[in-house]
C-alpha positions as CSV (number, residue, x, y, z in Angstrom):
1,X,-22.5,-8.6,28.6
2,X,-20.2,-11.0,26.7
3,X,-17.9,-9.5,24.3
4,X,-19.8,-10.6,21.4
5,X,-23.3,-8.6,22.6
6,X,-20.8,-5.4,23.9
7,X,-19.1,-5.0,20.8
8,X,-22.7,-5.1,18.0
9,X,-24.2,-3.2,20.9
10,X,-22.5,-0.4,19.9
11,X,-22.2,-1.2,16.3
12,X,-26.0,-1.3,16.6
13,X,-26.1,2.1,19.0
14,X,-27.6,0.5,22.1
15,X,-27.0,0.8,25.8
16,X,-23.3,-1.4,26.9
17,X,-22.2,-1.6,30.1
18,X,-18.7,-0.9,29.1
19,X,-16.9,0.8,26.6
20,X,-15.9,-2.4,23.9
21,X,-12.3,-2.2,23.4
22,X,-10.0,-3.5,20.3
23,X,-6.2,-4.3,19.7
24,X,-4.2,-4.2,16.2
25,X,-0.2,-4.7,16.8
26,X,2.3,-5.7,14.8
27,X,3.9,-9.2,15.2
28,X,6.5,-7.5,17.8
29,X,4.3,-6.6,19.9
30,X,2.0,-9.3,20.3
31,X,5.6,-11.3,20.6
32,X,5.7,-9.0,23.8
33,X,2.6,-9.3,25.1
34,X,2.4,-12.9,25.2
35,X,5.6,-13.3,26.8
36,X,4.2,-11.4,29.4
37,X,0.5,-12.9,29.6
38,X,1.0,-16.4,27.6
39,X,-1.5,-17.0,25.2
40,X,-3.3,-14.8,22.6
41,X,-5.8,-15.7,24.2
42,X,-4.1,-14.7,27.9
43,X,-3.6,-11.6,26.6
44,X,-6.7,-10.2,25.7
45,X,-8.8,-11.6,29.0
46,X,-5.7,-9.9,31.0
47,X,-6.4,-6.8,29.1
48,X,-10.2,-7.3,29.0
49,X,-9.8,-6.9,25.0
50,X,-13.4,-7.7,23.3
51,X,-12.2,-8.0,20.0
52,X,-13.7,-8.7,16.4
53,X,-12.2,-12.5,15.2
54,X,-11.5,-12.1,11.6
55,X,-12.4,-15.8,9.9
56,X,-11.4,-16.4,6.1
57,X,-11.6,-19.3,4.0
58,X,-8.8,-22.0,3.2
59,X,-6.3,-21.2,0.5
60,X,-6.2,-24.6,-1.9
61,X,-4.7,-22.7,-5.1
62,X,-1.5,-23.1,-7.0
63,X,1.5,-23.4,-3.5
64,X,2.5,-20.2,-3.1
65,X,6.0,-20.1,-1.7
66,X,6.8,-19.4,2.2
67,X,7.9,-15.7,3.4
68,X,10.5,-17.0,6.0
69,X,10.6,-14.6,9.4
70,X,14.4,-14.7,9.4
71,X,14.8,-13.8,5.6
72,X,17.2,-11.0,5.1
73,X,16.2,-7.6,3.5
74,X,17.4,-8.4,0.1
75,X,14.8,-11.4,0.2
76,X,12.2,-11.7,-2.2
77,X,8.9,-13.3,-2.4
78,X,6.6,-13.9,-4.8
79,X,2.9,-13.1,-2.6
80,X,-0.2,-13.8,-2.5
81,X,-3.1,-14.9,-5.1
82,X,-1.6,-11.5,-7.6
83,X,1.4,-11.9,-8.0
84,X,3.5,-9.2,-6.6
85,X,6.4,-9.4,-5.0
86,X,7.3,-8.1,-1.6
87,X,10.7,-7.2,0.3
88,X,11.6,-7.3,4.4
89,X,12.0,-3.3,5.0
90,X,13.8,-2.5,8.1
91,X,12.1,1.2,9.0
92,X,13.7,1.4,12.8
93,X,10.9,0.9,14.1
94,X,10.3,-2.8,13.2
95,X,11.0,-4.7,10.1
96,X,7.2,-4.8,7.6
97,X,6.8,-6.8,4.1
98,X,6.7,-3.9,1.4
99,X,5.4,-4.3,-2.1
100,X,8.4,-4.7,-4.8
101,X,6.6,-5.7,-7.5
102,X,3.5,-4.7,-9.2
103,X,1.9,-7.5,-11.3
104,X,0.6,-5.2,-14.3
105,X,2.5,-2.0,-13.9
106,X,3.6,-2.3,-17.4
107,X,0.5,-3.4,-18.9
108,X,-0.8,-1.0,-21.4
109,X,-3.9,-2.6,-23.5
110,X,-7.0,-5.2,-22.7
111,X,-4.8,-7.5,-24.5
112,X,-2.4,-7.1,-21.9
113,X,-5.2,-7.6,-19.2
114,X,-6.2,-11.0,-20.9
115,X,-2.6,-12.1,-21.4
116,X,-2.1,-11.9,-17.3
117,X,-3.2,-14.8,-14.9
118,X,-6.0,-13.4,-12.8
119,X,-6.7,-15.8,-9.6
120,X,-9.8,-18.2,-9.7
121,X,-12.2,-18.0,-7.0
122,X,-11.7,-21.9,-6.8
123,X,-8.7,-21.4,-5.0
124,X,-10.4,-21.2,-2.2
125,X,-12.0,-24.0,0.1
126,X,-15.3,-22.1,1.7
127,X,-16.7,-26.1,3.2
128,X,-14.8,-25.2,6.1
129,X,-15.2,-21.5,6.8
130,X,-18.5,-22.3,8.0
131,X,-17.2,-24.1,10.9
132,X,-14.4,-21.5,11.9
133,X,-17.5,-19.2,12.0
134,X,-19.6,-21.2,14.2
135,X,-16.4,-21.7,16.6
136,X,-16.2,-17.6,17.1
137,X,-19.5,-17.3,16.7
138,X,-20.5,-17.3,20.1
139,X,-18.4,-15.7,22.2
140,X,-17.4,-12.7,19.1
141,X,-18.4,-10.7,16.6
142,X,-16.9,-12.0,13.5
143,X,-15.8,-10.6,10.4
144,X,-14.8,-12.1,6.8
145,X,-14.3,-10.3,3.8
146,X,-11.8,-7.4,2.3
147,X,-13.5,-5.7,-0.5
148,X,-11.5,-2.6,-1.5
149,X,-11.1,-1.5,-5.4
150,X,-8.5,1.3,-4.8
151,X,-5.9,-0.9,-2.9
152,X,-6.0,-3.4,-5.1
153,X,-6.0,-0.9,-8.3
154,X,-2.7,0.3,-6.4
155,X,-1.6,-3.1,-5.7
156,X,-1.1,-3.9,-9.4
157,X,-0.1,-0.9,-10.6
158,X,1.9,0.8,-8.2
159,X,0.3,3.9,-6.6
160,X,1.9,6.4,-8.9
161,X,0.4,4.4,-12.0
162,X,-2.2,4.0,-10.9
163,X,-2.8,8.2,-10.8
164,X,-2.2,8.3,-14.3
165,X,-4.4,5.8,-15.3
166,X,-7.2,7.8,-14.3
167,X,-6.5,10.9,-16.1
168,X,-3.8,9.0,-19.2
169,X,-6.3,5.6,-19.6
170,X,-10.1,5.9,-18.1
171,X,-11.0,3.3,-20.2
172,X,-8.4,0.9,-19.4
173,X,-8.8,1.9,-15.8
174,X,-12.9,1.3,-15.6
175,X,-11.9,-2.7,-17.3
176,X,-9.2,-3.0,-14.8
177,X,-11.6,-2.2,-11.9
178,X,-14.5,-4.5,-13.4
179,X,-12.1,-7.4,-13.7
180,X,-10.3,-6.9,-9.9
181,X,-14.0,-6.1,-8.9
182,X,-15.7,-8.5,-10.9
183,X,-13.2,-11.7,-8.9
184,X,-13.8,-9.9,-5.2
185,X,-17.1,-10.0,-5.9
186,X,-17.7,-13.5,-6.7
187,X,-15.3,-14.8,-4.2
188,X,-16.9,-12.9,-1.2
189,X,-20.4,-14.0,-2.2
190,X,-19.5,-17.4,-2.2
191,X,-18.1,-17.0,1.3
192,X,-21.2,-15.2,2.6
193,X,-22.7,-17.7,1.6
194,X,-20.7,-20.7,3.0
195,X,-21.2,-18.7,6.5
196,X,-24.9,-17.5,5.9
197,X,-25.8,-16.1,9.4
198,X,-22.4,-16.3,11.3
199,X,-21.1,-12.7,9.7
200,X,-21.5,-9.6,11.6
201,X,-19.0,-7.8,9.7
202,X,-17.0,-7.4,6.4
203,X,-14.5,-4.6,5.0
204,X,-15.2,-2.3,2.4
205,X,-12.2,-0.1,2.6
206,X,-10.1,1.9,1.4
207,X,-7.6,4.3,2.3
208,X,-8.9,7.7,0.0
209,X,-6.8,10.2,2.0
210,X,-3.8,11.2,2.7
211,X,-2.5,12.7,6.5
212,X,-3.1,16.1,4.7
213,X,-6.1,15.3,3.2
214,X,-8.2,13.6,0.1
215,X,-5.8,11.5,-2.2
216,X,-8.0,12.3,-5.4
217,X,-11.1,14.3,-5.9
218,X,-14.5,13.6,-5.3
219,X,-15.5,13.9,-8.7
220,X,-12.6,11.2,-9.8
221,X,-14.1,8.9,-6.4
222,X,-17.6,8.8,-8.1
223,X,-16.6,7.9,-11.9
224,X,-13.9,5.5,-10.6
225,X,-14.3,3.8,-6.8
226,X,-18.0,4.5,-5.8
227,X,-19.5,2.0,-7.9
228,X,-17.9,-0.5,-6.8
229,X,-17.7,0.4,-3.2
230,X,-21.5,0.7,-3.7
231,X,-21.9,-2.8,-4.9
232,X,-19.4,-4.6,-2.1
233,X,-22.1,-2.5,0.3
234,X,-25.1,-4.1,-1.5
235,X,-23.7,-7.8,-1.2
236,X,-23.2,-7.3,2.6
237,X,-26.5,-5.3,3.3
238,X,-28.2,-8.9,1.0
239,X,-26.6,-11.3,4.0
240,X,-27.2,-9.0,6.9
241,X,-23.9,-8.2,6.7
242,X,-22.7,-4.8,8.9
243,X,-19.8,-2.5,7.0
244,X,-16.4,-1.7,8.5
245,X,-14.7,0.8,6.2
246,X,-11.2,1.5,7.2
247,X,-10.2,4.9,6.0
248,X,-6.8,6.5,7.2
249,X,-6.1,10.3,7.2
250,X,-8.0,13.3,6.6
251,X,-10.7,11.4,4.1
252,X,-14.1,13.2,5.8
253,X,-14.6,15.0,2.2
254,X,-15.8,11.4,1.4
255,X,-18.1,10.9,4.3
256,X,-21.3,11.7,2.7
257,X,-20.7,9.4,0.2
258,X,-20.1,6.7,2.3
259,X,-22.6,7.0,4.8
260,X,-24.7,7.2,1.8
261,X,-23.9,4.3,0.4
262,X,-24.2,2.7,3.7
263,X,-21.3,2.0,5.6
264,X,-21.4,1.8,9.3
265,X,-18.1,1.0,11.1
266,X,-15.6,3.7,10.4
267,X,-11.9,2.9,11.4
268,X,-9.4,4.3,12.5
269,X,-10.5,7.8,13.0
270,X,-7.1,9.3,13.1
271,X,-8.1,13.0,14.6
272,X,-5.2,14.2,14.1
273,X,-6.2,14.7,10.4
274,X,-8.1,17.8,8.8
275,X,-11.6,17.3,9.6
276,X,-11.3,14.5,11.3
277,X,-12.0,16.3,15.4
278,X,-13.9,13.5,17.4
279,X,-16.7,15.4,18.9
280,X,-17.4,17.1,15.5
281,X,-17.3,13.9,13.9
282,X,-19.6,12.3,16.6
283,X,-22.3,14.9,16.0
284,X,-22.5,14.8,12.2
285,X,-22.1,11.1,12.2
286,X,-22.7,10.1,15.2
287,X,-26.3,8.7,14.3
288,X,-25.0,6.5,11.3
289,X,-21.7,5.0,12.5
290,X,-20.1,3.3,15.1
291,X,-16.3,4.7,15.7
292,X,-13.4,2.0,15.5
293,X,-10.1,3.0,16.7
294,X,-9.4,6.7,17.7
295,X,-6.7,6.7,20.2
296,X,-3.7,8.2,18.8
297,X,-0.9,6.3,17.5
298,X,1.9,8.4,16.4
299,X,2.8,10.4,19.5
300,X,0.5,9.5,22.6
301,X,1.3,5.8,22.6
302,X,4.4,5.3,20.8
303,X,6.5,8.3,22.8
304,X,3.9,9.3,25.5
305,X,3.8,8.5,28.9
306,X,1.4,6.5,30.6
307,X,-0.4,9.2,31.8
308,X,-0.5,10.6,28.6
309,X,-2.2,7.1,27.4
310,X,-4.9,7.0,29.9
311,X,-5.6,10.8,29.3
312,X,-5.8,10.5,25.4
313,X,-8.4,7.1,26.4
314,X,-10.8,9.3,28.1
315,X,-10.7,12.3,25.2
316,X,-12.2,9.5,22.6
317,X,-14.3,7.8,25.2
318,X,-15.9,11.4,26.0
319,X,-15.5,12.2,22.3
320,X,-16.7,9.1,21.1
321,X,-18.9,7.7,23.0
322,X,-20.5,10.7,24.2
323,X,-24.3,9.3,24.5
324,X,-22.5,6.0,26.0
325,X,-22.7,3.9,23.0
326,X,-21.7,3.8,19.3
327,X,-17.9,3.6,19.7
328,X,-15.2,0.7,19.8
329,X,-12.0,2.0,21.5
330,X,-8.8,0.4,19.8
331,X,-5.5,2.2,18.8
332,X,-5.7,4.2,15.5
333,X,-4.2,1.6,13.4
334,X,-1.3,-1.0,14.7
335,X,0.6,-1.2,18.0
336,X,4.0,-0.6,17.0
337,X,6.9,-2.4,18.0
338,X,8.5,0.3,19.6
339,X,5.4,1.4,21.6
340,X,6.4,0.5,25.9
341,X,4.5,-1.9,27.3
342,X,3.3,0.0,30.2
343,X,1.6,2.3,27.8
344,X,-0.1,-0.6,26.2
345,X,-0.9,-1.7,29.3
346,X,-2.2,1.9,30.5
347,X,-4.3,1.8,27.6
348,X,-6.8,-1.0,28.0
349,X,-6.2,0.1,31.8
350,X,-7.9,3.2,31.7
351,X,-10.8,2.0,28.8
352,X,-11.8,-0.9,31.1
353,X,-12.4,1.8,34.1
354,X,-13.1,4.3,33.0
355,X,-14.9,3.6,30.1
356,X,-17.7,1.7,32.2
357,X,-21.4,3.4,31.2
């Protein structure tokens, strides 16, 4: 099998002949990686990496200024198609772009949310996206598309305003939502259909959970969030489109939902979350989704030996992809720059033997 078939094999619960495997690192590390393999490219046939290509279309909008590698922390940028503002943090463990700025946080009234200068979907060329599709087409599966209401609620508001809102402004929350929705969902159907047929997959995410469990309740999900998750789902599911939800922390309370409303990639499985144990996760779930990620990323690969690594590989492959499909081994979320190479290296080790069916 080629890594295109291996990888919607198991999205698609058939027989592979090897456990597909993933990789999401920071810049640091892929820094490291190539210097040790050469190309991107090098890399992943080195580390027998199947991988998902992600494609998007061409940004033609109003210039957006540059966010320079070597800016200091106090550096500023105005980012991205909303507006916000984001800063270099240095956390120890790398520097990361944080949000400093969030375009409506003071906005109060409808008149405010006219009064702002939401992005046009013609700020984006989608002649060409066909093309980029066609080029990964055939050796990966491909992906396009990031539909996810609650990060972008948070990414105007702020996350602590965006709390209030629902319980201080429903109303103003639910046009908020339509509006941000409203844009997502016109610019991602005219990219679906620029790329008719070339799209295995597309996000619709969102993080609903916190490391100790749900962020809001279920009740405040359905009123505020499901719809349009349920919608982005619909678009996809009209283009043959498969789902990859992304969901860190303990967020199983919203499971049912999802698997509901259709989703069928679930990422990044981070068991060391309330209700979020692999085999138990496997067995209610199992039939519907296809496990992303898994292999634990805050201890085991970060501060772990390589023994460690290789050990934690075959708990999620046995875990996982217990009737030898329906799982895509990656680390639970980014590589981090201050993870050792050897463990890196152990990792994609270990899935390509022992992770052969």
């Amino acid at each position: 099998m080629n890594s295109r078939e291996r990888i919607l094999a198991a999205i698609n619960h058939q027989p592979v002949d090897r456990v597909p495997t993933d990789i999401w690192a920071t810049a640091e590390v892929w820094s490291n990686l190539r210097a040790r393999f050469g190309s991107e490219e090098e890399v992943r046939h080195a580390l027998h990496i199947d991988g998902i290509v992600d494609v998007r279309p061409a940004y033609i909008g109003p210039p957006l200024p540059p966010c320079p590698e070597d800016a200091g922390l106090d550096f500023k940028i105005y980012y991205g198609i909303w507006g916000a503002e984001l800063q270099w943090v240095d956390h120890g463990t790398g520097r990361y772009l944080e949000q400093a700025s969030y375009p409506l946080a003071a906005a109060q009234t409808v008149a405010d949310l006219d009064a702002y200068r939401w992005p046009s979907c013609d700020w984006f060329s989608y002649a060409s996206l066909r093309t980029i599709a066609e080029q990964a087409h055939a050796r990966h599966a491909v992906m396009c598309g990031y539909m996810a209401p609650v990060y972008l609620h948070n990414l105007l508001r702020g996350m602590e305003q965006s709390m209030l809102d629902i319980a201080a402004a429903p109303e103003f929350t639910h046009e908020l939502l339509r509006r941000v929705c409203d844009f997502e969902y016109e610019r991602h159907r005219r990219m679906f259909e620029a790329a008719a047929g070339l799209i295995d997959v597309a996000q619709v995410t969102d993080d609903l959970a916190s490391q100790t469990g749900p962020l809001f309740s279920l009740k405040t999900y359905r009123e505020f969030y499901r719809p349009h998750h349920q919608r982005f789902i619909k678009l996809c599911r009209e283009f043959g489109i498969r789902v990859f939800h992304h969901d860190d922390g303990g967020m199983r309370p919203f499971l049912p939902d999802l698997v509901e409303m259709g989703i069928e990639i679930l990422n990044p499985v981070q068991w060391n979350c309330p209700g979020m144990e692999l085999a138990a996760l496997k067995r209610d779930f199992g039939k519907q989704l296809c496990f992303h990620g898994g292999v634990e990323n805050q201890n085991i690969l970060p501060f772990g030996t390589p023994e460690e690594v290789r050990a934690e590989v075959r708990h999620c492959i046995d875990a996982l992809a217990s009737d030898g499909t329906g799982y895509i081994l990656a680390p639970c979320h980014n590589l981090q720059s201050l993870t050792p190479l050897e463990n890196i290296l152990a990792l994609y080790d270990e899935a390509w033997n022992y992770g052969r069916c």
